[in-house]
N, C-alpha and C positions, 0 to 999 in steps of 0.2 A: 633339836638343833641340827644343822647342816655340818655336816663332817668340811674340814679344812686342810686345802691339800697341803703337803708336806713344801711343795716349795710358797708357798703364803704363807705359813708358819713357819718357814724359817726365816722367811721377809720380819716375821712380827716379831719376831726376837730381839729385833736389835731395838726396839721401844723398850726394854724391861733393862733395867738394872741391876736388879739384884732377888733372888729368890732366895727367901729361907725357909728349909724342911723342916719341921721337927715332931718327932715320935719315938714311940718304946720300940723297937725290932720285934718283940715277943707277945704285942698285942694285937690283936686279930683287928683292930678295927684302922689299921695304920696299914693295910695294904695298900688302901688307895697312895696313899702317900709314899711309900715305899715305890712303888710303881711309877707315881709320878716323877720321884729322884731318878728313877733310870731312862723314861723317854728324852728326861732334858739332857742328859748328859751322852747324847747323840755326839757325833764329829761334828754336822752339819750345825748343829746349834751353836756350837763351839767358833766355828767357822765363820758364819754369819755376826755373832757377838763374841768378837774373844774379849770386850769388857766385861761379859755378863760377869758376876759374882755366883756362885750356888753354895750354898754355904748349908749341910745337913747338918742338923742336932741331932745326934742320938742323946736319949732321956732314960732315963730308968722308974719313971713316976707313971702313975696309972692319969697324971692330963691326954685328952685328947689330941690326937695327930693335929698337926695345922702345916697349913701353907702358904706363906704369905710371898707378896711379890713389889717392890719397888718400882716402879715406871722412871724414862729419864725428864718426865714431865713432873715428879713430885708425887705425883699421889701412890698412894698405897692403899692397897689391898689384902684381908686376912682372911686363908677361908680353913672352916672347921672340915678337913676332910674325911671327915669318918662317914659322912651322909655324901660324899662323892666318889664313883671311879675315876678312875687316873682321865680320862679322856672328857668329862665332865670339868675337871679343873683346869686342863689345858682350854677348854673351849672357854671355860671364866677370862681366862690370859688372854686369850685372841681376841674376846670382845672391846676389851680395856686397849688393847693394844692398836687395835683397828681403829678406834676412836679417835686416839692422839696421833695418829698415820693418816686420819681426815682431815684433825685439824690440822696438823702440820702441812698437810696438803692446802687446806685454801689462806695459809699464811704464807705459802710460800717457802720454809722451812726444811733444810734440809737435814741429813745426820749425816 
């Protein structure tokens, strides 16, 4: 996958709605996730989407880290992060986001 620079990604922020974290802090397979809660919680992303919602679970149950992400187009997305690093699941977000950034583009659509 092609790395995405920082101001395209924060262009693609403002396509999501809502992100929810959740994992154990004390489980090893929840870095990625952990990780992922800190790039978003950037200024810039803030900035670019101050609707975005981020909303982290801390759990105390041995489930799997997850990551899911609401679009302002409706769809959703959950991913098992434990088979992701954090830049791996940002590049999921960009793909989804870029898409409804196309179509919004050939409808004319703006945000």
């Amino acid at each position: 996958m092609s790395r995405v620079s920082k101001e395209v990604s924060t262009r693609l922020f403002k396509y999501v709605k809502r992100i929810d974290i959740s994992f154990n802090p004390f489980d090893a397979r929840a870095r990625s996730a952990r990780e992922f809660m800190n790039l978003t919680s950037a200024e810039r992303i803030r900035v670019a989407n101050p609707n975005l919602e981020i909303k982290p679970k801390i759990v105390n149950s041995a489930n799997a880290p997850k990551v899911s992400f609401e679009f302002i187009d409706g769809n959703k997305q959950e991913i098992d992060s434990q088979g992701f690093v954090a830049s791996e699941i940002l590049q999921e977000l960009h793909m989804q986001a870029s898409q409804i950034e196309n179509k919004f583009e050939l409808e004319g659509k703006e945000i």
